[in-house]
Structures are given as C-alpha cells and as structure tokens.
GUVOBA-561698 format. One record per residue: residue in one letter; x, y, z of N, C-alpha, C, O in turn. Coordinates in steps of 0.05 Angstrom, whole numbers, padded with zeros to 5 digits, always signed. Layout:
N
AXYZXYZXYZXYZ/...
end
This chain:
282
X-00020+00276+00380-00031+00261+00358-00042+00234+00368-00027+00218+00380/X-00074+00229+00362-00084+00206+00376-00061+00184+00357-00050+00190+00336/X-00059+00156+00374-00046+00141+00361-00061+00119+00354-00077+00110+00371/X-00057+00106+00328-00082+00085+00312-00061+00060+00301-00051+00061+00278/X-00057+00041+00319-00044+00029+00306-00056+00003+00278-00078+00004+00267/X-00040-00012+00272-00049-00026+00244-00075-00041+00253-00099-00040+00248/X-00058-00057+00271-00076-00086+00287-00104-00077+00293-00123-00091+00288/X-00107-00055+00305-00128-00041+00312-00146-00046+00293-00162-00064+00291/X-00138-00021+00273-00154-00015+00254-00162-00042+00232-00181-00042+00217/X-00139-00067+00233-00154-00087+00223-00183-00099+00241-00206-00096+00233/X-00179-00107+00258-00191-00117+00284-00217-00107+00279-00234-00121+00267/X-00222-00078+00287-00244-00062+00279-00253-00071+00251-00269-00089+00247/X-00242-00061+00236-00255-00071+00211-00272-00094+00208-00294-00094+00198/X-00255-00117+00219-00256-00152+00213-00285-00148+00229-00306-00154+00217/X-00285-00136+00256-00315-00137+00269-00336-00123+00253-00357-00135+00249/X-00334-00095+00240-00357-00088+00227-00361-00095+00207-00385-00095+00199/X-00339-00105+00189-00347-00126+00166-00365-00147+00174-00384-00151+00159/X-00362-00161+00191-00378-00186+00205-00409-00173+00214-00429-00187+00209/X-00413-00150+00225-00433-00144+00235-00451-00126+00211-00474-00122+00218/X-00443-00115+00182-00447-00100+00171-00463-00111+00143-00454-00134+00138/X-00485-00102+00122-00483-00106+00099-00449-00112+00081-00429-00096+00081/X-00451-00139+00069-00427-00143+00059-00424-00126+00030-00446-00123+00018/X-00412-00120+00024-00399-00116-00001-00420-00127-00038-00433-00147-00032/X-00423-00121-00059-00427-00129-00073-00409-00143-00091-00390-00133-00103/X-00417-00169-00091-00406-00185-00116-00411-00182-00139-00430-00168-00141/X-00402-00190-00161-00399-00189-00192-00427-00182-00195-00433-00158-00200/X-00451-00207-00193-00470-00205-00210-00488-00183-00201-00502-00172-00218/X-00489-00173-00171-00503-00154-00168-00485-00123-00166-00494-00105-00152/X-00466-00120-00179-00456-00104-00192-00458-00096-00219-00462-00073-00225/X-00455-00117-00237-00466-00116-00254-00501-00107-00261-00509-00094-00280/X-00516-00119-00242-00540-00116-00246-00548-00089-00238-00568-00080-00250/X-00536-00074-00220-00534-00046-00213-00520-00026-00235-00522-00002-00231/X-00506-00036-00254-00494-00029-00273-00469-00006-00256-00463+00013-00269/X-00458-00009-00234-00438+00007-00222-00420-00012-00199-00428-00025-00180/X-00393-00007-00210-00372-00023-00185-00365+00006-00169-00361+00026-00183/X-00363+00008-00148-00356+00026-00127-00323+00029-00114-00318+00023-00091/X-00308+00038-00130-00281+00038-00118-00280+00065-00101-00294+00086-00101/X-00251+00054-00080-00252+00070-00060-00213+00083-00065-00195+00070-00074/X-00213+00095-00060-00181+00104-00082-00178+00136-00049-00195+00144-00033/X-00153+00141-00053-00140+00162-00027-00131+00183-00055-00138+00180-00078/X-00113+00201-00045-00104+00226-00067-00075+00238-00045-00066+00260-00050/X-00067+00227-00031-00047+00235-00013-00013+00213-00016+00003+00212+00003/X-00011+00204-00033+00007+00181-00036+00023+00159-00054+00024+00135-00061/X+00035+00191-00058+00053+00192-00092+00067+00171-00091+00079+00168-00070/X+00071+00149-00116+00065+00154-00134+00037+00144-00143+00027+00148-00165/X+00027+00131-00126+00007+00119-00127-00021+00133-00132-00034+00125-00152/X-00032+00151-00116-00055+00165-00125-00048+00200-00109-00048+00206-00085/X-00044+00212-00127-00035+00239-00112-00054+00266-00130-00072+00260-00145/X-00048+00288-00125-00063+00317-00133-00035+00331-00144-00014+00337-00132/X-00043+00334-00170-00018+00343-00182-00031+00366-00202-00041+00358-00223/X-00029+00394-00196-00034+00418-00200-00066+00424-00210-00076+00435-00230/X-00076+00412-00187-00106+00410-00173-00122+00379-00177-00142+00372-00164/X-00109+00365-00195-00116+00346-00213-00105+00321-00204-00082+00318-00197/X-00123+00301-00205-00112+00280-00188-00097+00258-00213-00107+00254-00235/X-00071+00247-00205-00059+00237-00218-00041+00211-00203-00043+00206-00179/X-00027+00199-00217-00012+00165-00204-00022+00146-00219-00042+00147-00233/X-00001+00124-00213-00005+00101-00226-00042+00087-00229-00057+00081-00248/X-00043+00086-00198-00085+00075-00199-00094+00095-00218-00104+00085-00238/X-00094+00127-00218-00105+00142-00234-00108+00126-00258-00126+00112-00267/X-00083+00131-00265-00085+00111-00307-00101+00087-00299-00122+00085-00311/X-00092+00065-00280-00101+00039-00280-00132+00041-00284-00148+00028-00298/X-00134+00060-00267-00169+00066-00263-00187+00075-00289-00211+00073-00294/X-00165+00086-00304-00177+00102-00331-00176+00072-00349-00194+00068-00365/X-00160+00057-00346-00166+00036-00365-00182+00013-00355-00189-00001-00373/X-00189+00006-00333-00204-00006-00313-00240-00001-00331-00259-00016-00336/X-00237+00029-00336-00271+00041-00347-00264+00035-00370-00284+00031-00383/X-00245+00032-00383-00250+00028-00417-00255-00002-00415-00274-00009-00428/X-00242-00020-00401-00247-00054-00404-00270-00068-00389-00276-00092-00393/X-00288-00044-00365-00313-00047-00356-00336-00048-00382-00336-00037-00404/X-00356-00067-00370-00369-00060-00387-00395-00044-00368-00415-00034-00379/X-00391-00045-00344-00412-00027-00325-00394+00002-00315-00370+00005-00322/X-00403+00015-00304-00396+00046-00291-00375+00041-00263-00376+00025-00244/X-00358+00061-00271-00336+00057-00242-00334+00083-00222-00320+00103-00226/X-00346+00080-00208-00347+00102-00194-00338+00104-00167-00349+00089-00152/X-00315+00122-00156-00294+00131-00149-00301+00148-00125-00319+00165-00129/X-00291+00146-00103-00303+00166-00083-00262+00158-00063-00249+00139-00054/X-00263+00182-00066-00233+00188-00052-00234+00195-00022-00241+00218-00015/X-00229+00182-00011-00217+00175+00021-00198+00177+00034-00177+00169+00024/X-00196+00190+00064-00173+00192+00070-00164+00158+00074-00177+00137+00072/X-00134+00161+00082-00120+00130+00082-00133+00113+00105-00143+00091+00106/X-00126+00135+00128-00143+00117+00153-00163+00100+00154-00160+00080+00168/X-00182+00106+00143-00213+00093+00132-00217+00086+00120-00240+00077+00118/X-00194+00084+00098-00208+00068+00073-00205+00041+00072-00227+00030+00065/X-00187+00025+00075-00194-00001+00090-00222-00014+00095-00238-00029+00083/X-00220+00002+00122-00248-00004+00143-00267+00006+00122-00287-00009+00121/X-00267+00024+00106-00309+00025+00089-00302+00007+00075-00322-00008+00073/X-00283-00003+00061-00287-00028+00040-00303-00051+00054-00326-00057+00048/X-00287-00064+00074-00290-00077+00087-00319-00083+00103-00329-00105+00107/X-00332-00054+00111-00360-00049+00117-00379-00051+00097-00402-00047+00103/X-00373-00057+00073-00389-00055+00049-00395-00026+00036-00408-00025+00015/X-00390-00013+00042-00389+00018+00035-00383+00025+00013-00395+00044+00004/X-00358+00008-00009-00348+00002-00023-00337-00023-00042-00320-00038-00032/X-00344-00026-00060-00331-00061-00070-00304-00076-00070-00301-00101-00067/X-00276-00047-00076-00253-00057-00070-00242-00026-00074-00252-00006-00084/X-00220-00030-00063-00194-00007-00054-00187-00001-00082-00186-00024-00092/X-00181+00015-00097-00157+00015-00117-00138+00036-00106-00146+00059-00107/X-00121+00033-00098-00092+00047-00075-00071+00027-00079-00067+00005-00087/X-00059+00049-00067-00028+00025-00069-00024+00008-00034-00008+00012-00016/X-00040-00005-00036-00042-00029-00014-00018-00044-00012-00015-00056-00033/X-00002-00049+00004+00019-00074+00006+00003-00096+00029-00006-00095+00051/X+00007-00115+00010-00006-00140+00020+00002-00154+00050+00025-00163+00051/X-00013-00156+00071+00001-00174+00099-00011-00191+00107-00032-00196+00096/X-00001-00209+00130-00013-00224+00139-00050-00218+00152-00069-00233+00151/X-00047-00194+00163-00085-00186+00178-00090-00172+00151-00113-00177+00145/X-00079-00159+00135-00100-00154+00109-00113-00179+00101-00138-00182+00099/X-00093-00199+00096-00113-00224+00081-00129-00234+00105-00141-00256+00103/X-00130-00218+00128-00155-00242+00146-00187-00226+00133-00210-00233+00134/X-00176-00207+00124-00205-00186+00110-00210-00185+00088-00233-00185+00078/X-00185-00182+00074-00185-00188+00041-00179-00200+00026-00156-00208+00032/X-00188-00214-00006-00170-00226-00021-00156-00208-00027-00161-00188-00014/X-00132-00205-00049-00117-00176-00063-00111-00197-00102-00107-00222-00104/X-00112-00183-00118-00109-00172-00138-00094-00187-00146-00090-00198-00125/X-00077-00199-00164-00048-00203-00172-00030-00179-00165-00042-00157-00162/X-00011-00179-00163+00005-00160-00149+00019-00142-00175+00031-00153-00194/X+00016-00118-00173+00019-00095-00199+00038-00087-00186+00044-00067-00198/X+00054-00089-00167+00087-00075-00169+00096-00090-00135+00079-00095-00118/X+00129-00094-00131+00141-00104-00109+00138-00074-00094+00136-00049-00098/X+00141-00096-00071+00132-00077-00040+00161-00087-00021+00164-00106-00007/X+00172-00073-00026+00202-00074-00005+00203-00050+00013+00202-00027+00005/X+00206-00057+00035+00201-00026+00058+00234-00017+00064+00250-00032+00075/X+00240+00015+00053+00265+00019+00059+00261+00045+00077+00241+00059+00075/X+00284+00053+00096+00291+00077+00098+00290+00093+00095+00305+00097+00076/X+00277+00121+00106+00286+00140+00094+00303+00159+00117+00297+00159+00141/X+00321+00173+00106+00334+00201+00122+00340+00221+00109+00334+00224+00086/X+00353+00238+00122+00355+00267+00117+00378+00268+00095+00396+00252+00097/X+00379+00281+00079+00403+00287+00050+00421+00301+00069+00421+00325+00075/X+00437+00282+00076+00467+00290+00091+00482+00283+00119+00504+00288+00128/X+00453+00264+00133+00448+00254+00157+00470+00222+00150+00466+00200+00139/X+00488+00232+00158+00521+00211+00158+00523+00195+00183+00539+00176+00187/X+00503+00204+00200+00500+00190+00219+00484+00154+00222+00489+00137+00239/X+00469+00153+00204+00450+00134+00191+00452+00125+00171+00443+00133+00149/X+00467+00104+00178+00487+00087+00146+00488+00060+00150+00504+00046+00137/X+00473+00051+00168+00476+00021+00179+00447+00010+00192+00435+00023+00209/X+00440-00009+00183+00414-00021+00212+00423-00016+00239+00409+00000+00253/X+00438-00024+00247+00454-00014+00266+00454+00022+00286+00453+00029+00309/X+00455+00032+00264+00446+00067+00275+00425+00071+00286+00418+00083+00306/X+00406+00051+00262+00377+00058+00265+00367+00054+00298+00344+00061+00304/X+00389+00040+00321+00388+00032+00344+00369+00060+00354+00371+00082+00343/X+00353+00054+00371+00336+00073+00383+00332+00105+00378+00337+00125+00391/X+00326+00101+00362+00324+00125+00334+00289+00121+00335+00275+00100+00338/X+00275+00165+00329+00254+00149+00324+00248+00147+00302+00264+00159+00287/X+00226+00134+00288+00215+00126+00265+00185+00137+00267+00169+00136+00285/X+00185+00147+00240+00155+00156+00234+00149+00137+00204+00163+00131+00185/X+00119+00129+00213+00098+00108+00192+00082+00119+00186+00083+00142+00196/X+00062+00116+00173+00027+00123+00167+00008+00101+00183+00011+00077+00181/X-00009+00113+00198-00021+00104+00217-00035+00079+00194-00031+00082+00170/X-00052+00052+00203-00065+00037+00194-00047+00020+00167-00059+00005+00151/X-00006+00029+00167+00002+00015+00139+00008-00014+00146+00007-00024+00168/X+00015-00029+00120+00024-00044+00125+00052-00040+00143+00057-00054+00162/X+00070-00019+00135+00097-00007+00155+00098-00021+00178+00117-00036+00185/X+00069-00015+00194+00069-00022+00216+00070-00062+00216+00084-00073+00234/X+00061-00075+00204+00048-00096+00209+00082-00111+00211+00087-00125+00230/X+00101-00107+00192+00127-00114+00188+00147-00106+00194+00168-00115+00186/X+00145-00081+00214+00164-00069+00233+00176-00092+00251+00198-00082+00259/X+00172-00126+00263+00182-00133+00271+00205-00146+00264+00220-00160+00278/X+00206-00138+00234+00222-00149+00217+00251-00134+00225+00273-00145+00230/X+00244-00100+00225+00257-00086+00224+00267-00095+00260+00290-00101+00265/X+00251-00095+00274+00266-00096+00307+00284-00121+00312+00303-00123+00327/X+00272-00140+00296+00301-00169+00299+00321-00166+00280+00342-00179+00285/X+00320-00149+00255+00347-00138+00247+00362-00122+00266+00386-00125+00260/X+00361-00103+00288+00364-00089+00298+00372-00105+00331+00390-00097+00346/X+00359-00123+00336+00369-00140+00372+00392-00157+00346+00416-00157+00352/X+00385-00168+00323+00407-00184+00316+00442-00153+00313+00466-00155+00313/X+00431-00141+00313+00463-00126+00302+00469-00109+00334+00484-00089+00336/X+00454-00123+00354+00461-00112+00387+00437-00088+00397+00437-00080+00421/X+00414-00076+00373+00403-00051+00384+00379-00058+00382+00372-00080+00375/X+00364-00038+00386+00330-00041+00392+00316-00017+00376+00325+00004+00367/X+00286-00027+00376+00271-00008+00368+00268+00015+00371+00256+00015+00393/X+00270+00039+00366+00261+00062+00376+00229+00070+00373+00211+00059+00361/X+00229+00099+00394+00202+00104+00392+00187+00115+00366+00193+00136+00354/X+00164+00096+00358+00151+00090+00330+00126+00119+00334+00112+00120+00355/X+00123+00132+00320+00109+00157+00308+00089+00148+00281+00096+00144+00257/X+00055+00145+00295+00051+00146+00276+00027+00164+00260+00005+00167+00271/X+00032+00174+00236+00011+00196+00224-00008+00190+00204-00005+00170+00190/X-00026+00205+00202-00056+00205+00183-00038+00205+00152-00049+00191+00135/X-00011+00222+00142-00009+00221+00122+00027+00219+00119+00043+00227+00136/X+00035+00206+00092+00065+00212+00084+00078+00234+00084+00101+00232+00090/X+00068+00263+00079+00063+00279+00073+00081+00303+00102+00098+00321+00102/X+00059+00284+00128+00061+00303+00147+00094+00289+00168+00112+00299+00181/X+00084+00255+00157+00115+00249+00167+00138+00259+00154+00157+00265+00168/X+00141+00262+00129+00163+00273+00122+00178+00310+00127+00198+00324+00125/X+00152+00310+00132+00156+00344+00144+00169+00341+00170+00192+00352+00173/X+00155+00325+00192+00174+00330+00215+00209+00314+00200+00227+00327+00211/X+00215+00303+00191+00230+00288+00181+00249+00307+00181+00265+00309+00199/X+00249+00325+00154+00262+00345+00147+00270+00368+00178+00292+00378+00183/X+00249+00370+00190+00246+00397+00211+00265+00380+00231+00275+00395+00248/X+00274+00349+00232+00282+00342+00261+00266+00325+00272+00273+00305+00285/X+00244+00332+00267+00219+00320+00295+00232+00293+00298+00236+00283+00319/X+00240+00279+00266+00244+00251+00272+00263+00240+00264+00274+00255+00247/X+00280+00214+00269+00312+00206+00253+00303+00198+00227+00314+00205+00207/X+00280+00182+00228+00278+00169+00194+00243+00163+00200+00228+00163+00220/X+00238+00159+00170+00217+00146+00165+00216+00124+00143+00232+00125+00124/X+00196+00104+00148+00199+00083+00133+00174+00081+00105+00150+00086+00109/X+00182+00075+00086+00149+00075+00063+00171+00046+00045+00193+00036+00049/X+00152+00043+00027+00160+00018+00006+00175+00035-00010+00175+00060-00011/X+00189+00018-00024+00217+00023-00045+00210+00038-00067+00228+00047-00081/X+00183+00040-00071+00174+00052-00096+00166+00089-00089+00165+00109-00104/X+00163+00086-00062+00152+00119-00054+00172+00125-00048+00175+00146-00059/X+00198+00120-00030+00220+00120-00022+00231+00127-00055+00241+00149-00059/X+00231+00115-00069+00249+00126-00094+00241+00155-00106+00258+00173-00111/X+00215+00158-00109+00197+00182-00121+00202+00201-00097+00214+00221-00105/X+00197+00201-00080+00204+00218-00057+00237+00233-00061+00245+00257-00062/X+00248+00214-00063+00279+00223-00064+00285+00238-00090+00301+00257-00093/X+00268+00222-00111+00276+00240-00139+00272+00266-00144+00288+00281-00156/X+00238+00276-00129+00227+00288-00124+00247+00321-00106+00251+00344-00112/X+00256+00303-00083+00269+00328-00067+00298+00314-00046+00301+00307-00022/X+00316+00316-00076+00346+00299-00066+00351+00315-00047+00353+00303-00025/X+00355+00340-00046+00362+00361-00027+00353+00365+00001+00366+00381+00014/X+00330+00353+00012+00319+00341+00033+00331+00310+00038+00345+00305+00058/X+00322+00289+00018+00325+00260+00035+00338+00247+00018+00345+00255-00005/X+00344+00221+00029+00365+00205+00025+00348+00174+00030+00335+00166+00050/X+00354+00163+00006+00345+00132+00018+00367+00114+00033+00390+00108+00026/X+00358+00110+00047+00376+00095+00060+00374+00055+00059+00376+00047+00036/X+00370+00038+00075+00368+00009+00066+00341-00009+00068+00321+00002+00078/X+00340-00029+00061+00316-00053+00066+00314-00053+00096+00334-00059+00108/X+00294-00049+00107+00282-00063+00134+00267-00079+00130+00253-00081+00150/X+00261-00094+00112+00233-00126+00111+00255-00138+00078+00269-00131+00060/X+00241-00162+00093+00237-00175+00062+00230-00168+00034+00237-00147+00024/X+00215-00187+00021+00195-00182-00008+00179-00177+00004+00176-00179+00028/X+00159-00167-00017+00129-00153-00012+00122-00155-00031+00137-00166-00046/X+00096-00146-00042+00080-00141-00056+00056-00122-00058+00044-00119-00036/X+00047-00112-00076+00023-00088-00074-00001-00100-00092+00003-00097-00116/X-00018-00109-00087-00051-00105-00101-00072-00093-00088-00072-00086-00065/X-00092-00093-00106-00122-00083-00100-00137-00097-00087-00147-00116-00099/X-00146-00095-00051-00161-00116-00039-00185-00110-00048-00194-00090-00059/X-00198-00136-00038-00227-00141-00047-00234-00149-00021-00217-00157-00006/X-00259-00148-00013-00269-00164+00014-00271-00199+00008-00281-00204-00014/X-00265-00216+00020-00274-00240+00028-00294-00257+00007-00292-00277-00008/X-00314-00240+00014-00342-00253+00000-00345-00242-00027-00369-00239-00033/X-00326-00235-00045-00336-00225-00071-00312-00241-00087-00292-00229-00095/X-00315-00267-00089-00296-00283-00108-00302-00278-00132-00284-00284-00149/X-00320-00268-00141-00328-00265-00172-00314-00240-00176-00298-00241-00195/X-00314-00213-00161-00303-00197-00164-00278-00205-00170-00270-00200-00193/X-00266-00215-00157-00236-00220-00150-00229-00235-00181-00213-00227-00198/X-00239-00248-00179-00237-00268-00218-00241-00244-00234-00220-00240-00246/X-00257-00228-00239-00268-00207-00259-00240-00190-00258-00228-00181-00278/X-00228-00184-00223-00199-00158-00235-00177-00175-00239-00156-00166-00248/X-00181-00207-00231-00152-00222-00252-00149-00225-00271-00127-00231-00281/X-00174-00220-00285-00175-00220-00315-00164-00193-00325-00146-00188-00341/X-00175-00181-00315-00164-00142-00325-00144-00151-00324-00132-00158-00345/X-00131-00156-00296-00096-00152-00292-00075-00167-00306-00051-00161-00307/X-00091-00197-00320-00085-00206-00340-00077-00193-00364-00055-00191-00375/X-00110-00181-00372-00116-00163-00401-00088-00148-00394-00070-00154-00410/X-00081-00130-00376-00062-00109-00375-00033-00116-00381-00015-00104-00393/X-00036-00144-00364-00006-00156-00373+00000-00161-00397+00022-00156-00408/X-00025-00173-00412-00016-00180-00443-00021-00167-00461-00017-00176-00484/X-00032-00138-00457-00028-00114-00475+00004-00099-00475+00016-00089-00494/X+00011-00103-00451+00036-00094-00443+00026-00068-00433+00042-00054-00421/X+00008-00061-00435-00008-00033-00419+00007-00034-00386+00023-00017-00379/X+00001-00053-00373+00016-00054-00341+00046-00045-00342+00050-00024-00329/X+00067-00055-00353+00093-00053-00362+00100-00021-00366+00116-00008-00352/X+00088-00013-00385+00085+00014-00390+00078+00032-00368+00084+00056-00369/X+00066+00022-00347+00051+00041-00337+00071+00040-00314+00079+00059-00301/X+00078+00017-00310+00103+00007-00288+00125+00024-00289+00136+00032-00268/X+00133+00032-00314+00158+00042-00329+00154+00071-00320+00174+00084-00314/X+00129+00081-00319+00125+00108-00329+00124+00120-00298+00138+00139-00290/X+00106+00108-00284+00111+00118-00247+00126+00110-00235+00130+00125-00216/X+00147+00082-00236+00155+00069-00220+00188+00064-00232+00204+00050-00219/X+00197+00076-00256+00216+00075-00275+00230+00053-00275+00253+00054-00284/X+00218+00027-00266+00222-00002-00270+00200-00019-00279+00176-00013-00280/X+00206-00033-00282+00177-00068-00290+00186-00083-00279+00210-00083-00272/X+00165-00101-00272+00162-00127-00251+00156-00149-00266+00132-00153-00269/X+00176-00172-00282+00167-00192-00290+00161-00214-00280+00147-00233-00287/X+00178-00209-00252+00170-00234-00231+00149-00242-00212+00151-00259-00195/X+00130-00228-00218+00106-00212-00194+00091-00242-00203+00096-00256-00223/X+00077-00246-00186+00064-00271-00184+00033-00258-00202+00023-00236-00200/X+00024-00282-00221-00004-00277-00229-00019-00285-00225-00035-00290-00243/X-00025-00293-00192-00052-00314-00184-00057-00285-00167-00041-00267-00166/X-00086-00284-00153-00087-00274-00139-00082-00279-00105-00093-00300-00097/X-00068-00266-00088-00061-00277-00067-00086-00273-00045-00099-00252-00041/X-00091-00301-00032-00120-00295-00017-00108-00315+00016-00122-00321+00035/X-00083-00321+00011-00088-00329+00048-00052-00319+00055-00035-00308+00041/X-00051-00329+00081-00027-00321+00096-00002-00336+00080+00017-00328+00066/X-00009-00356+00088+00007-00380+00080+00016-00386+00050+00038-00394+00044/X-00007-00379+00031+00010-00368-00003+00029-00338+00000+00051-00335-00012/X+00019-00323+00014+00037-00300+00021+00066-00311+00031+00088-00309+00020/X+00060-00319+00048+00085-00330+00058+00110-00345+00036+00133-00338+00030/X+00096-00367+00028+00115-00377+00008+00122-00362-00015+00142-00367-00029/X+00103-00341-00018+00118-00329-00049+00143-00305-00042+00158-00295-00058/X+00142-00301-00016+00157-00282-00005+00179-00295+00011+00196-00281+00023/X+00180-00317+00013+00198-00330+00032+00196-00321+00059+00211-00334+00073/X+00186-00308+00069+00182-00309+00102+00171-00330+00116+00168-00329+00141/
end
C-alpha cells in the first residue's frame, strides 16, 4: 500500500492552491447562482451509503444548507484522499465532511464554527484484554486514514506513550475507515485510531468485533473548511451555523447521529493556529 502521509498531502495542496485558479467567493457564487460542495460517502457517521442511498449527519446538514440557500448546492462526492487538495485547488468552494480541525489544515483553510467535538480514541478488538492502558499501546501497530487529521496529532499519542516508558509503534496508513478496520478485526493490526464520535457508532454498530478503548489527544473540534480567500463565504456558513443553532435544528441533528449535543463548541469561526490552540488548551 503506497503510503500518503498528512503533511504531504497538506504541502501539495498549499502549493497547487498557490499555483491554481482560487476558489469562488460569495459574490461570484452567487452571481453563478451555484456553491460547489465537495462531500466523501465512506465515513459513518458523517457521510456514508446506507442501503444504496447516501446518508449522515452532512447529508441532513446539506439538505437544510439548500433550504436556507438562496442559490443551488451542488454536491460531487469524493474519495477522502483528494478531497482536501480539489477544494483547495479551486475545484470546489468548501468540504462539507466531517473534517477535524489542525494546525496545517488552517495554513489552507478557514473552518466553520465547529458542529461537533473531535477527541481521538482507541480502537481494539471486543475481547483484546491485552490493551487496557496507554501503556500496552507500547509498540503496537496502529492503523489511520491516509491524509487525517489522526495523523497530524499522533504526537500527542507518542509523548503519552515515552511519558508511561514506551514508544510508537509501526503507523499503517489507508485510503478508507472501512479497510482499516477490517485488517483490525482479521489481526493485520493491534488498534486503530478515529474521533470519539466514529469510535462510538462503530462500536454500537458491531460490539461483537470492537471495543473502544481511551483518549490519545486532547480536545478537538470538527467544521467545514473553506479556502483562505473566500471570507465572505466563510461569514455566509456562520450565519447558517448560527441559523441552525438557534432553530435548535443543529442539536437535533447532534442528538440524532451523534446521541449527544455540544453546548460548549465555540461559535466564531476558527481561522489560525493560535485561536485553535487556545480554545483547545494545547
């Protein structure tokens, strides 16, 4: 399996964004009468194919996104690897996916107000007694999704790990959730890591396979990036994400994929390292 790590695929991006037609802003979106979202279908609960039919939380968001548009939203589904990088190339206006926010995302994107916490836990096998501590996790390997944030905050996970005496193991990483959790189950791997919210649905999904196991990062957060140069955009989906908050429509929708609500989620949109930083305490 070729290997693609995060840094990479930001890097790349950051250069063909720079060398590429940028992105459209508000008014010439509007004037085109179409915003161009770029959305995946592989990465429950967030946007997945559910008995042919694509469904998740963005799904609904997206469905009410076109009722509070007053122009056309049109949707072209991407694998995960790439979708980043076409936003970023102008290909697209913004991501609607379940993005967790990092430090090299914001060197490319603003993001959204944040529609649900991003805590990265554990996962293992339903019965694997061996993996009950940071500590186990000592040179064990780990499987990610190629281009996630996973990767960007894995060092979080390796100084939990020299702090309790052990080290990283060798890191595995794949095109989809889907295919890491398969070797998961088969052996291939000791654990894999996703945010607290797929980690929960995953487990509810198939207790009889996996087991959540603990926090490897801090806080987090998840929004919709936008490129750089489209601040009007970015004002136009704070307002939705507003509208959504004070319909109580978000809450609901929170409730319904994620079987919790987030009252503490910050409502500015987050656009540099350093606001990241402070709202997360790192």
């Amino acid at each position: 399996m070729k290997k693609i790590t995060g840094s990479f695929c930001l890097a790349a991006a950051a250069l063909a964004f720079s060398l590429s037609a940028a992105a459209a802003d508000l008014p010439a979106i509007e004037k085109a009468g179409t915003l161009k979202v770029a959305t995946e279908d592989d990465y429950a609960p967030f946007n997945f194919i559910n008995n042919g039919q694509a469904d998740g939380f963005n799904k609904d968001m997206l469905a009410a996104l076109r009722k509070y548009a007053k122009f056309h939203v049109d949707q072209s589904i991407l694998p995960w690897t790439g979708l980043l990088a076409a936003v970023s190339t102008g290909q697209y206006d913004m991501a609607l996916t379940g993005a967790v926010i990092t430090d090299d995302r914001l060197n490319v994107f603003n993001f959204t107000p944040p529609w649900a916490s991003a805590q990265h836990y554990f996962i293992k096998r339903a019965g694997d007694n061996s993996l009950n501590t940071i500590a186990d996790l000592s040179g064990k390997k780990v499987g990610v999704q190629a281009g996630s944030a996973l990767l960007a905050r894995l060092p979080e996970l390796k100084a939990m790990l020299e702090k309790a005496g052990g080290k990283l193991g060798p890191v595995v990483e794949y095109p989809s959730y889907p295919e890491a959790y398969a070797d998961l189950a088969n052996k291939r791997l000791d654990y894999v890591i996703n945010v607290v919210i797929s980690v929960n649905d995953l487990v509810k999904q198939r207790p009889k396979v996996f087991a959540k196991g603990l926090p490897v990062s801090g806080p987090g957060y998840m929004g919709w990036p936008i490129p750089k140069n489209s601040p009007e955009l970015l004002a136009y989906m704070t307002k939705f994400m507003n509208h959504m908050r004070e319909t109580g429509e978000l809450k609901a929708l929170q409730m319904k994929w994620f079987g919790e609500t987030y009252d503490d989620l910050p409502t500015e949109p987050i656009t540099s390292a350093a606001q990241f930083h402070k709202l997360t305490g790192m």
